[in-house]
Steps between C-alpha positions, in 0.01 A plus 500: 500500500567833294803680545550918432722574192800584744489105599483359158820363310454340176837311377538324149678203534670485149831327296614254262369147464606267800644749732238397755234753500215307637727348725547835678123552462429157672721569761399874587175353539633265751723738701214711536258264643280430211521195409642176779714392206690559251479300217717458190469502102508150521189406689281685294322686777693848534256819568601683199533206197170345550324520166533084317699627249793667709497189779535251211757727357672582802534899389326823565259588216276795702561752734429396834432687804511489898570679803639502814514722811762627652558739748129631442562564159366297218791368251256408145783276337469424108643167331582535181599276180840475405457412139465778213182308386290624810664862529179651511424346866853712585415826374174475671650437842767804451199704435341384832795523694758772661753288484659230303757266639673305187654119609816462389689124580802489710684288233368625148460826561315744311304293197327684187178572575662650836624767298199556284285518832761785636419679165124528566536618848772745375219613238219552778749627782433220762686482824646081467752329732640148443503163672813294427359173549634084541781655738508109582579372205883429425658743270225790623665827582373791614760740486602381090118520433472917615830536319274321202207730555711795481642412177184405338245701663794817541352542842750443865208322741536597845455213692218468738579160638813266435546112495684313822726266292402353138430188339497221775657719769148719448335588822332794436483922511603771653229790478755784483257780575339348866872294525343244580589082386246291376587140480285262300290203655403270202148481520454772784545893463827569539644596844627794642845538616799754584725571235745275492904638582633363203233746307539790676728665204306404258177649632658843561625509152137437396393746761691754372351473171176470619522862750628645152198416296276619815698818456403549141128535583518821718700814505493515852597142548773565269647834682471244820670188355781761388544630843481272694590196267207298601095439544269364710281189428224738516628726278657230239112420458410855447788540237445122352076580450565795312806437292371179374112620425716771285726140369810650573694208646383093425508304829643125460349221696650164562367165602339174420142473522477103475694507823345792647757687473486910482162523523399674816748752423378560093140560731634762793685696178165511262318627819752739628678616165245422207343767316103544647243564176501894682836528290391338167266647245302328176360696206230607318425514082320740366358469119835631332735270711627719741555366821462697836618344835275418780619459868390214698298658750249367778318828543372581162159318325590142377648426177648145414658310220400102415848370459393156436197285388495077570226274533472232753259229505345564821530900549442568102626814386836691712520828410826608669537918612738721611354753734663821398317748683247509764350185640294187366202386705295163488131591426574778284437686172741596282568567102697342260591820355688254180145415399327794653257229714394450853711228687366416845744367754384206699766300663874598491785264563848447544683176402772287628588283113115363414394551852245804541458654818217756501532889670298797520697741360869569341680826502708674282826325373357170576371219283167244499295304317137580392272228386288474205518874353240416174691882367875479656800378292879549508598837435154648587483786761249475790448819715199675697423742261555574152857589383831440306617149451798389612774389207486128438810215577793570285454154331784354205408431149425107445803353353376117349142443359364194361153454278254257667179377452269184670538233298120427548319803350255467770717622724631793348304777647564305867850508422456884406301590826826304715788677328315858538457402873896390516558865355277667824777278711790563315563838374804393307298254340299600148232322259372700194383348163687611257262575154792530267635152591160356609689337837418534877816572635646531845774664619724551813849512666614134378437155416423365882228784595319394148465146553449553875167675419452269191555166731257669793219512224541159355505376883224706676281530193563181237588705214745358269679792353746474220776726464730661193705765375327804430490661174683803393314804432750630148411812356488608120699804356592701194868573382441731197240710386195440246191544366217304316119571428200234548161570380214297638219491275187301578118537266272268680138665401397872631794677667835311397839582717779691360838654638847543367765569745865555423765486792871592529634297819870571668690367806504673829745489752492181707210580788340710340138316398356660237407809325173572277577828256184649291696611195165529287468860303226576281184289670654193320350319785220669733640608831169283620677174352848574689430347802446148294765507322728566849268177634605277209879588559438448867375172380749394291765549741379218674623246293815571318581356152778260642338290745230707610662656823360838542663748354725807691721809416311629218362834370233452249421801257170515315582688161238469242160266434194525337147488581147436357242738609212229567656172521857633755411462889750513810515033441617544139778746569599267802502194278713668231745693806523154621594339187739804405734401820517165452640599132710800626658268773572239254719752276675638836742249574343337826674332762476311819520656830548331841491598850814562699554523846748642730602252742744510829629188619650440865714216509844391709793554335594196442219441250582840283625336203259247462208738509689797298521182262145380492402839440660547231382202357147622592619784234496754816700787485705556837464915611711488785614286830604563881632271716486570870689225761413192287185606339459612177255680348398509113294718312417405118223519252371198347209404285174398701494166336844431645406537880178284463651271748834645635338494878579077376833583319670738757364221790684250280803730487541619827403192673184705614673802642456756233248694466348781277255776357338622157350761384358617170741688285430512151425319172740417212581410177533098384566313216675233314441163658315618818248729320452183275417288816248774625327521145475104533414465833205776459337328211475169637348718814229634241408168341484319840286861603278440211415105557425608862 
């Protein structure tokens, strides 16, 4: 069944590690009638972790979706990883979705990667709400967890439902807005009750909070709330829709899903209160960047963006879509304006976790499955006609890479063909060959996604694969300036080769490449011969005089040369450019140059001085620290070769609750002891190169 864009809710189920996400999922599912059961992490056999590798790890490694109706409107929920290494399946889902709703547990409160999800919907503008979860377990407290979330997140919740007791005196919520008691039934949705006398204050506490933030989402609500110093249920709704589809107040949910607790209420809020995809908008790119937003809207042609692409054994190729405007149909033709090709439509389905169910169409806002699309992948736009694209998934930068390779060379370019597939799957996930270093290397968002996709390969496919540290790619550079002159002469019969070519090199400022100056007065060398000697530099710069890194930051000034008027040709003044660099750089007082990258680090604060420590150790240079309600966060630079497997350090640090990001800042100087190892290392690289 296909529901108009008005009926469509799409909610990203999102938070840190353990805080019971597909839990929640699970029992959603349940509550709303879609599954008989149930089931827990445990048996292996819940709707949304049903790939081998996340049942025998008992985690969530993909996104995973289902619905549920309610009320006749269709609720598309998202599961989502909790770990950093699989953050790609998270920003996917906020993409798809109106709304987020962050888990945050009853006893620990708001964890890391809580706050660095709250970041990314901050950056796109979401509407979230939270779910304070394990109100069963002893020590959980709802009230000292919003107080938590307001000093970490600097955001006051208003509270949409509250807990009946905690710990073992649990029995449930109160759904504030309908005032209604829900108390939970173990295995059974929970049951439906008056509220309770000894509740009664704190429900119109909450209530009052609640009319306030309805209040804040019309004018006219407001002038009435001020009047008359309260609101309908009608017009709380009203007031609730649009303030938080404009995220101007965070609603707080409370429950526990594994007792079935909070659910039905989390389901009437999402339909009644939830922002529709009418109020959200993507974006297009255009060739220069610039992004222009695009309302979700049923009535204009189609457009859609693949979000997602998997393979399962049976179905073959998933190409997931987000219907941004217009309609999808079965049967139909459209155009993968990405690739500029024809895509025809056959069947169209929804999912509930690996379970396809097939429809006939999907409106606006909503999202399905298409199978086998030979020109569809993720990021790709798919429309009715001929158009813009719409801006890809704000992915991270990989932060650990190894080098691998099969160890039986006949199963090299199978291994190959596998990790370009893994890429299709996981955005976050790269594989390039690297020339310089003459390594396949992959790279991701940590140590567990890598050897997840490494161990699926060796499983499904038998290919041994051996893994290492990559290689560093070091640069070459000047520190002085100097000159020298090469001649290459050659008499071989006929037409011999002759060129003489003197160059004056100097540094540049660090980033700037390279500069080619024609100095040459007089017609000591033919303007026709220029562009060889500028090819020979260009070729010399490949391999520095050190350890033959390529060389950077260098302007090279042709001054004088010589040339024969039957023997000289563009190859001899190449030869002799060539040759006049490698002397120049020799005289110029060359060093070593390694990458550096900037680095922030989230960690508790209890674990500050050990990694401002190993840092520093790591020869990183610390640019500045925050610390907001027991989390810290550090920003440093640090050479590239230090951070090769930090996602392993910081795991070992932190006890696996840090976590972190790199980027690409900028190369510098080395020497003494560590520019001896690199000289070292990089000629036993060229002998071993040369026996190969």
């Amino acid at each position: 069944m296909s529901h108009s864009t008005d009926k469509i809710r799409n909610v990203a189920i999102a938070g840190h590690g353990q805080t019971g996400k597909s839990t929640l999922f699970e029992h959603l599912l349940f509550a709303g009638g879609v599954i008989q059961r149930a089931e827990t992490l445990d048996s292996g056999k819940t709707t949304s972790d049903y790939s081998p590798e996340e049942i025998e790890r008992k985690i969530s490694i993909h996104a995973a979706m289902g619905h549920v109706e309610r009320n006749g409107t269709k609720i598309n929920f998202f599961d989502t990883p909790g770990s950093s290494d699989f953050n790609g399946a998270v920003i996917l889902s906020f993409r798809a979705a109106e709304f987020a709703l962050l888990m945050v547990d009853g006893k620990s409160g708001v964890q890391i990667e809580t706050v660095k999800l709250w970041r990314n919907l901050d950056n796109c503008g979401k509407p979230r709400g939270v779910f304070i979860t394990k109100l069963d377990n002893d020590q959980a407290d709802f009230n000292k967890t919003l107080a938590d979330i307001k000093e970490k997140l600097k955001v006051d919740c208003v509270p949409i439902t509250i807990p009946m007791g905690g710990g073992g005196s649990f029995k449930g919520v109160i759904d504030v807005l309908h005032e209604k008691a829900y108390i939970q039934q173990g295995d059974a949705v929970e049951k439906e009750e008056a509220i309770p006398a000894d509740f009664k204050d704190a429900v119109a506490a909450a209530r009052e909070k609640l009319v306030e933030a309805a209040a804040e989402g019309d004018d006219s609500l407001m002038e009435k709330y001020i009047e008359n110093g309260s609101l309908s249920i009608d017009e709380m709704k009203i007031g609730l829709v649009k303030a938080l589809a404009e995220n101007k107040y965070v609603p707080a949910f409370a429950g526990s899903p594994i007792k079935n607790a909070g659910i039905v209420p989390l389901m009437d809020f999402i339909v009644d209160a939830a922002p529709n995809p009418r109020t959200a908008k993507d974006a297009t790119i255009d060739g220069e960047g610039k992004e222009t937003p695009v309302a979700i809207d049923p009535d204009k042609p189609l457009s859609a963006l693949v979000i997602r692409t998997n393979y399962d054994q049976f179905s073959g190729k998933l190409s997931w879509l987000k219907i941004i405007t217009g309609k999808l149909s079965a049967d139909s033709e459209t155009i993968n304006v990405s690739e500029n090709k024809k895509e025809r439509i056959s069947k169209l389905y929804t999912c509930q976790g690996k379970k396809l169910e097939e429809v006939r169409e999907l409106f606006a806002g909503d999202v399905g499955i298409i199978t086998k699309a030979t020109t569809l992948k993720t990021n790709d736009t798919l429309a009715a006609s001929d158009g813009q694209c719409f801006a890809p998934l704000a992915l991270p930068e990989p932060v650990h890479s190894v080098a691998v390779n099969a160890l039986a060379k006949k199963d090299e370019d199978k291994l190959g063909e596998f990790l370009v597939r893994a890429t299709e799957e996981d955005k976050t996930f790269r594989f390039n060959y690297n020339a310089e270093t003459k390594e396949a290397v992959i790279s991701g968002m940590g140590e567990l996604q890598l050897n997840i996709i490494l161990d699926k390969i060796k499983a499904n496919q038998k290919i041994e694969v051996e893994t290492r540290v990559p290689r560093i790619a070091y640069r070459e550079t000047i520190t002085k300036k100097a000159g020298a002159e090469y001649t290459h002469k050659k008499q071989s019969g006929g037409h011999g080769q002759y060129g003489k070519v003197m160059l004056e090199v100097s540094p540049l400022v660090r980033g700037e490449g390279y500069q080619f100056v024609n100095a040459i007065f007089g017609g000591a060398i033919p303007k026709n011969y220029i562009p060889g000697v500028e090819k020979g530099v260009v070729e010399g710069m490949l391999h520095g005089s050190m350890a033959s890194y390529p060389v950077v930051d260098v302007e090279v000034k042709v001054v004088d040369g010589k040339y024969h008027p039957v023997d000289s040709n563009e190859l001899s003044f190449r030869i002799a450019s060539r040759g006049a660099f490698r002397e120049a750089m020799k005289q110029a007082a060359p060093t070593l140059l390694e990458p550096v990258m900037n680095l922030t680090v989230f960690v508790e604060e209890k674990y500050l001085g050990d990694v401002m420590s190993d840092l520093s150790g790591k020869r990183g240079k610390i640019l500045g620290q925050d610390s907001t309600g027991g989390i810290a966060e550090i920003r440093a630079e640090v050479p590239h070769v230090e951070l090769l497997r930090y996602s392993i350090d910081l795991r070992s640090i932190t006890s696996g609750t840090g976590s972190f990001s790199v980027a690409f800042s900028h190369y510098a100087p080395i020497s003494g002891r560590i520019a001896d190892d690199v000289i070292k290392a990089r000629a036993e690289f060229k002998v071993q190169e040369a026996d190969e």
